[in-house]
Each structure stands twice: as C-alpha cells, then as structure tokens.
VOFIPA-246334 format. One record per residue (C-alpha): residue in three letters; x, y, z. Coordinates in steps of 0.02 Angstrom, whole numbers, padded with zeros to 5 digits, always signed. Layout:
VOFIPA-246334
ALAXYZ...
This chain:
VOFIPA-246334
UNK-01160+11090+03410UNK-01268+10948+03470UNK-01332+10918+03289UNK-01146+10917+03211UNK-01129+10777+03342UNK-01270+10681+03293UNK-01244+10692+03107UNK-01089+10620+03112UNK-01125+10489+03252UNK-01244+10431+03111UNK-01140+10431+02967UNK-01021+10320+03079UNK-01151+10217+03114UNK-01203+10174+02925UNK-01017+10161+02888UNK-01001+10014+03023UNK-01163+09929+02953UNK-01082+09919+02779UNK-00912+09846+02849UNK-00864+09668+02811UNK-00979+09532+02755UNK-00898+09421+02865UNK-01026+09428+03029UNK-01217+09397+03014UNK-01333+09521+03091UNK-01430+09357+03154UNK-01368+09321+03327UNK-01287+09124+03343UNK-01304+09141+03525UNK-01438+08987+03545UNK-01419+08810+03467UNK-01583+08832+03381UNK-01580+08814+03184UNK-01541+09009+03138UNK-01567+09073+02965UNK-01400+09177+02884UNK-01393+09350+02817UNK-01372+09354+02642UNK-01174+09365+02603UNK-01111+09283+02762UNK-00939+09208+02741UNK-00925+09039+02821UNK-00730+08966+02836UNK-00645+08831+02851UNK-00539+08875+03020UNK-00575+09014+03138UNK-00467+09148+03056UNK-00487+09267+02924UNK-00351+09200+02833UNK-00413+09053+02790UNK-00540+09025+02616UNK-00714+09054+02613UNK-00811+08904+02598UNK-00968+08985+02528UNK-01064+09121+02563UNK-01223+09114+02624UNK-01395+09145+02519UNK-01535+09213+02557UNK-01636+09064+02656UNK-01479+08967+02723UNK-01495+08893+02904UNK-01366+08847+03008UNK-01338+08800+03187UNK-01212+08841+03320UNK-01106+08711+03377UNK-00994+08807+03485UNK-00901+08982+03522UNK-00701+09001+03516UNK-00697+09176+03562UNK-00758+09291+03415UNK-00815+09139+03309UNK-00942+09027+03306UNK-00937+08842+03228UNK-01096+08803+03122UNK-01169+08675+03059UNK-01283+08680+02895UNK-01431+08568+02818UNK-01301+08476+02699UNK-01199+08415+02852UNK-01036+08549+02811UNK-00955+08617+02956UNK-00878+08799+02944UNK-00853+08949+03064UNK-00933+09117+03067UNK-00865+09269+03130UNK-00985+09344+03281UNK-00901+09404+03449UNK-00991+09403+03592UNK-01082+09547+03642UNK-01195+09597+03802UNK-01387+09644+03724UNK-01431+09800+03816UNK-01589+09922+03773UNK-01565+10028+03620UNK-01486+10218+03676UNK-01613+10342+03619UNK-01514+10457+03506UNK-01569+10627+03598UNK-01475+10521+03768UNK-01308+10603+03676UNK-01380+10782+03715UNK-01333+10832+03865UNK-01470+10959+03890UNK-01585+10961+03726UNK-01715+11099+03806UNK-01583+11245+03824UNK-01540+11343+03672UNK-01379+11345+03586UNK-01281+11512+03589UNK-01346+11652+03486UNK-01234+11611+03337UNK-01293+11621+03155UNK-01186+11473+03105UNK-01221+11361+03236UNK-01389+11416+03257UNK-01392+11367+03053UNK-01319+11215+03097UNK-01450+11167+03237UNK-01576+11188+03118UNK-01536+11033+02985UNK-01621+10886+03030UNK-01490+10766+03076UNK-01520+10594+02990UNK-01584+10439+03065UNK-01482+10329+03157UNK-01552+10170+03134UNK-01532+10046+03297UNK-01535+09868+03253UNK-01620+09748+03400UNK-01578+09580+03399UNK-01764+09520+03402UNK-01796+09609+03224UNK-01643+09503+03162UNK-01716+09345+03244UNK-01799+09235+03093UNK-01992+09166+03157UNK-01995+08972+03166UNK-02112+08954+02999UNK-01988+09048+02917UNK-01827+08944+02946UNK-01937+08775+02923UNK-02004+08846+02740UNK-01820+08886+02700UNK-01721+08764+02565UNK-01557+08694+02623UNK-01504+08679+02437UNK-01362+08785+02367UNK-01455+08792+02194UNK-01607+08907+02126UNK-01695+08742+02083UNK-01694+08686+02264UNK-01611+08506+02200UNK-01481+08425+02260UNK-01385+08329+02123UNK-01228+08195+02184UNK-01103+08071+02086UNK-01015+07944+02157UNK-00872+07857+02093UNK-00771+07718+02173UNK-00664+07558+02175UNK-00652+07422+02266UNK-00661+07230+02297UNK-00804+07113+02278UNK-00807+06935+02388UNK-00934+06816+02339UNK-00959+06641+02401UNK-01098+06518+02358UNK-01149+06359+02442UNK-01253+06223+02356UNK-01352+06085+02445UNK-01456+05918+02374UNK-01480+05740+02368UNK-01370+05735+02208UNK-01199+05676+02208UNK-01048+05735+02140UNK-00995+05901+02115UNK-01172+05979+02037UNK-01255+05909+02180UNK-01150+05983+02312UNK-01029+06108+02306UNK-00954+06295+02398UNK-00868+06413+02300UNK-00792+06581+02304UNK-00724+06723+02215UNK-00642+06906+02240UNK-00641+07010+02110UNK-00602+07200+02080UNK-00753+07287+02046UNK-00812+07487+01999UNK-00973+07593+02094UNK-01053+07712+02020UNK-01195+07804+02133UNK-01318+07953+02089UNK-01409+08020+02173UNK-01565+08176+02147UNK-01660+08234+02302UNK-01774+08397+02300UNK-01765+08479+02485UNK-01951+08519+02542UNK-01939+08598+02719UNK-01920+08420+02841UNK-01953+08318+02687UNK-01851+08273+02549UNK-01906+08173+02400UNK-01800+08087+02270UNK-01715+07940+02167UNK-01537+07864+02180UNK-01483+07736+02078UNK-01306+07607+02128UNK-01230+07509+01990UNK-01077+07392+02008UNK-00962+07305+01902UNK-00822+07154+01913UNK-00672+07245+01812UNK-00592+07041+01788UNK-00634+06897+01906UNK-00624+06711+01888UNK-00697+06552+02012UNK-00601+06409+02047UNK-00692+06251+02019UNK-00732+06123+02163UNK-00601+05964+02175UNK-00625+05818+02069UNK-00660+05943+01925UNK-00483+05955+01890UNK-00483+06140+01955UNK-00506+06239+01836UNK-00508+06427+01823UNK-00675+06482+01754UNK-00715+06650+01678UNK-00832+06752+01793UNK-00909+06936+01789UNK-01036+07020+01898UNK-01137+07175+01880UNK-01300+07250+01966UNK-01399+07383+01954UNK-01511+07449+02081UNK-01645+07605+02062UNK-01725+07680+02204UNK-01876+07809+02236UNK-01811+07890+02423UNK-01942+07995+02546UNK-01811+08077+02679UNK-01882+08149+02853UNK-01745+08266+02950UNK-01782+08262+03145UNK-01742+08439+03171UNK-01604+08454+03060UNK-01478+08331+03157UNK-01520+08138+03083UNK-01623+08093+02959UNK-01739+07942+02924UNK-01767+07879+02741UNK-01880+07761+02669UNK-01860+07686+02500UNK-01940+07582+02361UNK-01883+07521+02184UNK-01790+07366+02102UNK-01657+07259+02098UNK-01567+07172+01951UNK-01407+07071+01958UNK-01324+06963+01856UNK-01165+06829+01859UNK-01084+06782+01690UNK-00995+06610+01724UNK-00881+06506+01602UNK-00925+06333+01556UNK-00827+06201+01600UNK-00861+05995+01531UNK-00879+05936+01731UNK-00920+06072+01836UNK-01080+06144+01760UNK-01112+06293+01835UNK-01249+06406+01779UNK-01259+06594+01701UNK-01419+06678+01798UNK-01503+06844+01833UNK-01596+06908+02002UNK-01718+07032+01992UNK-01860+07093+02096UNK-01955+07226+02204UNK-01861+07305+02347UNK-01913+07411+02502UNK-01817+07468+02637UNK-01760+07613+02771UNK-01604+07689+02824UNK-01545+07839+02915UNK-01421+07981+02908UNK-01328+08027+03072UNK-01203+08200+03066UNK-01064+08187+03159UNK-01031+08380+03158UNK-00860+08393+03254UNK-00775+08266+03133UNK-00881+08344+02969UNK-00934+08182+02955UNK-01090+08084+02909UNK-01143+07899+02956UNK-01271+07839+02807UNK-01357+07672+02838UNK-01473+07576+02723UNK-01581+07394+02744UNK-01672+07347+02605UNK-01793+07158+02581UNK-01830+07086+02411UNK-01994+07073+02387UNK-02041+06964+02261UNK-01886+06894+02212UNK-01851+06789+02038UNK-01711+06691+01970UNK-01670+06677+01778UNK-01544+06523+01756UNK-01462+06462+01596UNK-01579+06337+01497UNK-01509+06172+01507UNK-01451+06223+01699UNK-01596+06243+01806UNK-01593+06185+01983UNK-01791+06158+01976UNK-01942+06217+01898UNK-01987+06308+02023UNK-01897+06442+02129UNK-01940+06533+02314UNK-01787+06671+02323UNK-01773+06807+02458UNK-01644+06936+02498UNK-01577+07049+02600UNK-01453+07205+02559UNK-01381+07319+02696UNK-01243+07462+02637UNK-01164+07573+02745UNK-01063+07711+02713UNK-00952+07855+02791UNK-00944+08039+02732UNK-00804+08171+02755UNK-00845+08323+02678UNK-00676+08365+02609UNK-00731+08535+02507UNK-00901+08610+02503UNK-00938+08510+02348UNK-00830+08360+02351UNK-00817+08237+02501UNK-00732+08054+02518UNK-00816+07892+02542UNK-00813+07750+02627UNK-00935+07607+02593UNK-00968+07436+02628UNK-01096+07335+02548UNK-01172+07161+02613UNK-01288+07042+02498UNK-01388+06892+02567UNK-01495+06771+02465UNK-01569+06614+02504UNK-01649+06511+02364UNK-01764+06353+02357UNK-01786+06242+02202UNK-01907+06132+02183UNK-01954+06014+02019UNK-01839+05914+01925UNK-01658+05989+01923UNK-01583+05987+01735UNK-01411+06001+01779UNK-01429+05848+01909UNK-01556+05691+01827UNK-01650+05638+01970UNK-01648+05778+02072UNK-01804+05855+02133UNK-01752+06004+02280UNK-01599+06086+02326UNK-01545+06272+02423UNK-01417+06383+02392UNK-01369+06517+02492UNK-01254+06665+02406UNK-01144+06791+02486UNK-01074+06954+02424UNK-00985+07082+02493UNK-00910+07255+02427UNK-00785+07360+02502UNK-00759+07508+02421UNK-00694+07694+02425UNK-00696+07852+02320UNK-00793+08017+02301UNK-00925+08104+02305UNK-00938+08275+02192UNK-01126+08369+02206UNK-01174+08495+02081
C-alpha cells in the first residue's frame, strides 16, 4: 500500500512541474540580478489576462522590483518593466520521501497483490531546492541581455520637430556685414540608429544622428529692406560608443567620431550672408539612468569639438584664418511603449564660437570678427529595435 502511495505522489509531482510556463523555478525573492528559466512569461499587468510581453530565453536576467501578492515586478537589461508570476512561499528542508511511510520496517499483510505491488520500485520524486535553481554570479554577469542569437542590439529612430537657430556677428565693420543677429525656426526631420553588441558590463557600438530643415527661411537685418532669404540646414553626426552598466541600473558611455553640418543660405544684393560647412572631431560622455516604476529611461549626452573647421562660400570669408569650437549636449526621454517600440522625447542644444582673423572678403578692411551660433531641436517620435 505504501508503494501505491508513493507512485502516485510522484506522478503528481511531475504533473505539477510541467504546469504553466508562467512562474520561474528561480526564486525573485532578493533584488539581486536573477537569471530566468527558459519560457518564463513576463506581462504587462499583474494578471493572467493580460498579453505576454515576451518570454524569457535561456540567459535572460532580470531583477525584482517589488511583490503584489503572487507577482513580482521585474526589471530587465533593456530597461522593460513586466511582472512575473511567483507567490510567496516559506523554504523549508526537503521531506524525505520514505517520511510518507508511516512505519517502513514492518511488513505489509501477507497478500499476493499487495505484496506484488510492494515490490515495484516506485519512481523518483525529484525535490527541487531553491539553491540548485539559484544562478552563480559568473554566470548571470557572462549572460547577454540581447533578445537576438547575434547578441546585437539594432534601433531606428524617427522623429519631427522644430529647429531654432540664432547667430550673432561682431567687428569693426559697419553696416549690416559688419554687425548683425539673426534667427530662424524651421521644421526639421531626425533620423537616429543606433548598433550596440552587449558584452557582459560592456557594450560596444556605433550610432549615427542626422537632421534635416523640411522648409525654413531668415529674415534679413533692417536697412536691407527685409527680405526673406531661402535657408536649409542638415547635419550628420557618426559616433563609435563604449557603454559600462553599474550593476545593471545606469549606465556610463563614452563616445568618439565626427561632426558635419551644413547651412544653405540665399543670396541677397545687400545682406551677404554666407553658405558654410562645420566639420570636425568629436568626443564626449553621457549616461543612461532607468527609471523602472515609470518604464522609463533618462539618456544624456555632452560631446566637445575637437578640432573644429569652417568651410565658407568663396567670395564670403570672414578671414583667412579660423579658431572654431563647439559644444553639443542632447537629452532624451524613453517610454517603452511595447517590448520593441518605445516613444521619444528629445532635445538637442548646439554651441559654437568662432574667431576670424585675416582680411574679411565680405567686409574690405576688415581684419577680425566672432560669431557665436545657436541651435536648438525639439523633437519627438519613436523608437522601433529589431
């Protein structure tokens, strides 16, 4: 009789192991990066009624947030927030099978059936600990965050917004060449992408940012007759990024490549205002900070030119010589809408400061001047990652 009970306590206990994908066998109890069972079902809300957002692979880490009950809120490597489906339970030592037996050394009755019965081994029940679920450290660090095979993660951003640029002109000319502010808003398009290869805390990787005036037009100073000149700007900037996550929480970047801009200007017979390109070297940092209980991301980027030069329209110069330096900062604000698509907020902020010196060619006589320039992008849309 005792070995009818255990054969079907262990049948019931292999049934419950295969029930349900939707709990881990990896306890979320601690707040320590955790790594997934393969299959877990992570949701949107804390209820089996709402959609999956994914289901874990084999290698995913998350960590807990916080319990509501019989779920647990997670956060993964890619900043998404879902729950996970764990109640609580009390870790107690693992009942010996043969405990169930309420006296194992006296013999069963002398019958031939049971006595047939006794003899069948009964199968193993196997007793699941939580320390032989528990990943080692080395294994969650060599884990990959990304939801791809190739370990890459590939993003495109796409958005609209407005462009505000202002210039200011200083020298000892006269007129309106030799002194002069103007500005300009313009609509404008961003397109962002962006490949980074997850290696444990590093990340390595390229992004490039490219932005465009759809129409646009600059008012000419007074005394010029103001006039409405044609005007278009575009840039394009490429970037080589090294990425350091401090524990999986915020992460520090660092980031090296070039710069290229351009302004297309329309001529005009008084107010002679040139065409030009900037280019140059530019290095810079930034970090990424999760805010996991609004499944939201801050991402912030500095960058210096380096070696700065300035292309002007022949016949136009402000001086022979130039000594330009700038500054870029661009900030912007993640939701993660769906596992693979989130909304964006961004704001963009140029600085230059440029020196001539040498004979101007727009302004006889002239021998120095600075100009300062100003541009700034605001701008939302989306982000889709492959």
């Amino acid at each position: 009789m005792a070995g009818v009970f255990l054969l079907f306590a262990g049948c019931a206990h292999n049934n419950a192991q295969d029930a349900g994908h939707d709990q881990t066998n990896t306890r979320l109890d601690s707040n320590e990066w955790t790594a997934l069972s393969k299959g877990t079902e992570v949701r949107i809300l804390p209820t089996n009624e709402t959609k999956s957002i994914y289901q874990s692979k084999s290698g995913d880490t998350v960590k807990k947030i916080k319990r509501e009950g019989d779920w647990v809120a997670v956060l993964d490597q890619d900043g998404m927030i879902g729950w996970i489906h764990q109640p609580p339970v009390d870790v107690k030592e693992p009942t010996s099978p043969m405990a169930l037996v309420e006296d194992p050394v006296s013999p069963p009755p002398h019958s031939e059936s049971i006595a047939a019965v006794e003899r069948e081994e009964p199968p193993p029940v196997s007793v699941t600990t939580e320390e032989s679920e528990e990943p080692t450290p080395e294994s969650v660090r060599s884990t990959s965050s990304a939801r791809g095979d190739s370990g890459f993660n590939v993003n495109l951003d796409a958005s609209l917004g407005s462009l505000f640029k202002t210039q200011k002109f200083n020298s000892a000319g006269t007129g309106i060449n030799g002194n002069y502010k103007i500005s300009t808003m313009s609509p404008t398009i961003n397109l962002d992408l962006s490949i980074v290869r997850k290696l444990s805390t590093f990340s390595f990787g390229m992004k490039a940012y490219y932005r465009k005036t759809l129409d646009g037009g600059v008012d000419t100073p007074a005394g010029s007759g103001k006039q409405k000149l044609s005007w278009g700007y575009q840039s394009m900037d490429i970037r080589l990024l090294m990425l350091y996550s401090f524990k999986g929480t915020w992460s520090l970047k660092s980031h090296l490549g070039t710069h290229r801009s351009t302004v297309d200007i329309g001529k005009d017979n008084t107010a002679l205002f040139p065409s030009e390109t900037i280019s140059g070297m530019a290095l810079g940092i930034g970090v990424i900070v999760p805010f996991a209980q609004y499944r939201m991301r801050l991402s912030v980027d500095m960058d210096y030119l380096l070696s700065g030069d300035l292309d002007q329209a022949k016949g136009l110069r402000d001086g022979s010589k130039v000594d330009l330096t700038g500054q870029y900062i661009r900030v912007v604000a993640i939701y993660q809408w769906k596992p693979a698509l989130s909304l964006n907020w961004e704001v963009v902020n140029l600085s230059e400061s440029i020196d001539f010196s040498g004979p101007s060619e727009r302004n006889p006589g002239v021998n120095s001047g600075n100009r300062s320039d100003s541009t700034q992008i605001y701008s939302m849309g989306v982000s889709y990652r492959f």
